[in-house]
C-alpha positions as CSV (number, residue, x, y, z in Angstrom):
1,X,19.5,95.1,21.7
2,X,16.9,94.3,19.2
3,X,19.8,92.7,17.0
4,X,20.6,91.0,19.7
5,X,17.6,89.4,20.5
6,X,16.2,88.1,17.1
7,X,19.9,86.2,16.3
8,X,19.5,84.1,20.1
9,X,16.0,83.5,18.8
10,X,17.5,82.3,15.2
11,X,19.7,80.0,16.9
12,X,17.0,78.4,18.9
13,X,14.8,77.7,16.1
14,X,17.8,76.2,14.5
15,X,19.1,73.9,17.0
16,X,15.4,73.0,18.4
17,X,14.5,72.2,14.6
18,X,13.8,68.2,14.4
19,X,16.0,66.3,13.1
20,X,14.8,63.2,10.5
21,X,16.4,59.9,11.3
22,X,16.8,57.4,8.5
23,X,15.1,54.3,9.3
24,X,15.5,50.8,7.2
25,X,12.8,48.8,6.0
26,X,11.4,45.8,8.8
27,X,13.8,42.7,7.7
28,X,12.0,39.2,7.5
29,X,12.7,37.6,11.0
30,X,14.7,34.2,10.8
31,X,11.5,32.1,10.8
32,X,9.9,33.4,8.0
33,X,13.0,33.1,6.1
34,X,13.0,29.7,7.0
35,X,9.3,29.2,6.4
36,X,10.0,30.3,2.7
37,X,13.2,28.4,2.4
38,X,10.8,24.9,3.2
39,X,8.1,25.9,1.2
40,X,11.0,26.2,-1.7
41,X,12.1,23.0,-1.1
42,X,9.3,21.2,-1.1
43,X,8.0,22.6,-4.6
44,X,11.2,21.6,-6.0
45,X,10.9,18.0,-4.6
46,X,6.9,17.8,-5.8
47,X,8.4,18.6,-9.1
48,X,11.3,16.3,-8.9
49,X,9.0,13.5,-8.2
50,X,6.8,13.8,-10.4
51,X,9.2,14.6,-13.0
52,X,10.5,11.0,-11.8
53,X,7.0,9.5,-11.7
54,X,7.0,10.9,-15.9
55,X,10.7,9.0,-16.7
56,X,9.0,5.9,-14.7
57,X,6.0,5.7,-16.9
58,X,7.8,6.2,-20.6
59,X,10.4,3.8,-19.5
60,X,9.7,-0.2,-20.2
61,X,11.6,-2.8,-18.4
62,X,11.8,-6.2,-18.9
63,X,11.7,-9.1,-16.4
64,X,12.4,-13.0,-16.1
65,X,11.2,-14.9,-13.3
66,X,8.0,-17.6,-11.9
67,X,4.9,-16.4,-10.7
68,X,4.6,-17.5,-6.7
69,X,1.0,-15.8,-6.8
70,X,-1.9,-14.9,-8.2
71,X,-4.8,-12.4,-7.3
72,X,-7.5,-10.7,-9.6
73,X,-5.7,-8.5,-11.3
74,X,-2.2,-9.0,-10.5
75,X,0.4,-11.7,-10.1
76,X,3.7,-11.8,-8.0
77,X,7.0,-12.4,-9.5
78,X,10.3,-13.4,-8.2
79,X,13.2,-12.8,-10.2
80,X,16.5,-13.2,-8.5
81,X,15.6,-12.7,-4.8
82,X,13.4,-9.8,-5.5
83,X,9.6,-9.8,-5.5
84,X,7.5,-7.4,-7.9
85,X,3.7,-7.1,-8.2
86,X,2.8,-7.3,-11.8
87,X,-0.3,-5.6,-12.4
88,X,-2.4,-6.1,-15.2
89,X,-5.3,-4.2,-17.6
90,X,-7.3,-5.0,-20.4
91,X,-4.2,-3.9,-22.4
92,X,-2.0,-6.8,-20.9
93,X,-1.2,-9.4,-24.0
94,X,-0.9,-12.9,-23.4
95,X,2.0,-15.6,-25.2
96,X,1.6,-19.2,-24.1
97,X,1.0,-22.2,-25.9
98,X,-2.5,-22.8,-27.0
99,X,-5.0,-19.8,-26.2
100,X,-3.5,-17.4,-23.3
101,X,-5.3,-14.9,-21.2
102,X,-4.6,-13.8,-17.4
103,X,-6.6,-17.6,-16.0
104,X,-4.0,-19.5,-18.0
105,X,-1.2,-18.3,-15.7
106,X,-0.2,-20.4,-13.2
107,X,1.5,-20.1,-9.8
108,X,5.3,-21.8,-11.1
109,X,5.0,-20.8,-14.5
110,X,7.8,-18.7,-15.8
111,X,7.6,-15.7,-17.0
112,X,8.6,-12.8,-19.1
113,X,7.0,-9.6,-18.5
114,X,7.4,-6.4,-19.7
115,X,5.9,-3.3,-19.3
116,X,6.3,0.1,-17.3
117,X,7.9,0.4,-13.5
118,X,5.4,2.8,-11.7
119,X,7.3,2.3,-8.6
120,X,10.5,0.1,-7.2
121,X,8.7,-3.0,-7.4
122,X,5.2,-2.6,-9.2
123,X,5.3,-3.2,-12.7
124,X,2.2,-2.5,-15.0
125,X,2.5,-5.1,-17.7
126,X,2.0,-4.4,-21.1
127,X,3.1,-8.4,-22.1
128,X,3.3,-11.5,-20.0
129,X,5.7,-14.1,-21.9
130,X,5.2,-17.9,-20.7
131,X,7.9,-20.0,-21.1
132,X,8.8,-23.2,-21.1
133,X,11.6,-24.5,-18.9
134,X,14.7,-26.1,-20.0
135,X,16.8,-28.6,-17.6
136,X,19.6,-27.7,-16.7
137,X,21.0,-31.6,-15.7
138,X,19.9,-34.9,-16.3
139,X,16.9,-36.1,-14.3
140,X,17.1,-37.9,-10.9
141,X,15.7,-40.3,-8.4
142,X,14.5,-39.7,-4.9
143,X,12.6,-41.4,-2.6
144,X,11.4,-41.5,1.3
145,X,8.5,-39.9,3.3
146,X,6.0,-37.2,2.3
147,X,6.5,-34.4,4.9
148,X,4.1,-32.0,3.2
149,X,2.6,-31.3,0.0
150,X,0.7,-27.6,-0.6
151,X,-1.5,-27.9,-3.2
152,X,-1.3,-24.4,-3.7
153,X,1.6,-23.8,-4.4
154,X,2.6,-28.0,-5.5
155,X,5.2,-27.8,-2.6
156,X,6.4,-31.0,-1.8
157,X,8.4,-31.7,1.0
158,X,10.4,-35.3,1.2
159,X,12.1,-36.5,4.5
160,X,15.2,-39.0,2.7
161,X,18.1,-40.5,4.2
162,X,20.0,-37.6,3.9
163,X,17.9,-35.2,5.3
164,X,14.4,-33.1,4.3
165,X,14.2,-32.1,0.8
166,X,12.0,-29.9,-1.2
167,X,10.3,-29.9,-4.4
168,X,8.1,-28.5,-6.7
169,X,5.3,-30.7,-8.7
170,X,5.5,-30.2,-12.1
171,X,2.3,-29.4,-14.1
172,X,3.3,-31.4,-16.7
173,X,3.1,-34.6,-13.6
174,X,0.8,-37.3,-14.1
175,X,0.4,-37.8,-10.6
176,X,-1.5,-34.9,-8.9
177,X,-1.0,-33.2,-6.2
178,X,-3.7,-34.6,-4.1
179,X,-2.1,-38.1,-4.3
180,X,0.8,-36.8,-2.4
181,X,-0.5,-37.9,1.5
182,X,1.6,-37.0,4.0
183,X,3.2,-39.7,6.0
184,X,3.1,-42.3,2.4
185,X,6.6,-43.3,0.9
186,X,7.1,-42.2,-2.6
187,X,9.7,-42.6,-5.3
188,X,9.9,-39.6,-7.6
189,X,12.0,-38.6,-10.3
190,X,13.3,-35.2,-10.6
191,X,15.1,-32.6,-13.1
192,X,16.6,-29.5,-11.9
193,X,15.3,-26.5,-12.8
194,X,17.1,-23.1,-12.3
195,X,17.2,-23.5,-8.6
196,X,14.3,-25.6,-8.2
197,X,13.9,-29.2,-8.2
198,X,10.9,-30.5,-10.1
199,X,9.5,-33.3,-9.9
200,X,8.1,-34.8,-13.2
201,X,7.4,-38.9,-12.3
202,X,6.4,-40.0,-9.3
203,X,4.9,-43.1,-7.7
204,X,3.0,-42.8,-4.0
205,X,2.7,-46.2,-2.4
């Protein structure tokens, strides 16, 4: 009897024992994985840009074009439909005739500039080339109406037989631009420039 009763006690202890389950570490939920996943992806774009902003910098580009405005500090430049600010320092070289510095420029002048491309169209300029301009056919005679003349930018507009035309004032004119009254007939002779016509003689009566 005694026998009896200590093996039903042994297999209660045993089957009443508890039993360990095997639990996994918590997992990170979805949005934390995604919260690390853009916090990834945005250091490796910081670095991309700036490793851009670097290549930018150390890389010197070279541009042809005329100067359709002037500020302080920087001048605008339009080379073949595109418009870039040209900023310059007190590292910015000048090459025109006779003595050159940033108040010799001039809004039609044409220019070569080079220096750095800190962003798709902002150059820093290291040198700003001024060049004379070369025509391109022989020169030619207009006459009719002044529409217009802007003596900021030495616009001229003419209305002719054949319809309104525009041109640009040389500075090389005799004439200035003041003289040009709108509503006054004129006879000017122009050259062809590029894409621009240029007036170089003209008579306001």
């Amino acid at each position: 009897m005694i026998k009896k009763t200590i093996l039903t006690l042994s297999l209660l202890l045993t089957f009443t024992s508890p039993i360990l389950a095997v639990t996994s570490t918590p997992s990170a939920t979805p949005t934390e994985a995604q919260d690390q996943v853009t916090i990834i992806r945005n250091i490796v774009q910081q670095n991309l840009a700036t490793a851009e902003a670097m290549i930018r910098k150390s890389s010197l580009v070279g541009y042809i074009g005329r100067i359709s405005a002037i500020s302080s500090t920087s001048i605008t430049l339009k080379f073949n439909g595109d418009t870039f600010q040209v900023r310059t320092s007190e590292d910015t070289t000048y090459n025109k005739s006779g003595k050159a510095n940033f108040s010799s420029l001039a809004i039609q002048d044409k220019a070569i500039v080079i220096g750095t491309m800190t962003n798709k169209d902002i150059i820093d300029a290291k040198r700003i080339v001024i060049i004379k301009d070369v025509p391109s056919e022989l020169p030619q005679v207009v006459s009719g109406k002044i529409l217009s003349a802007d003596t900021k930018t030495r616009i001229i507009i003419i209305r002719t037989l054949s319809g309104d035309q525009t041109f640009i004032l040389s500075r090389r004119a005799v004439l200035k631009i003041d003289k040009f009254v709108s509503g006054k007939p004129v006879v000017a002779i122009f050259e062809m420039q590029g894409e621009d016509q240029v007036i170089t003689t003209a008579k306001v009566f």
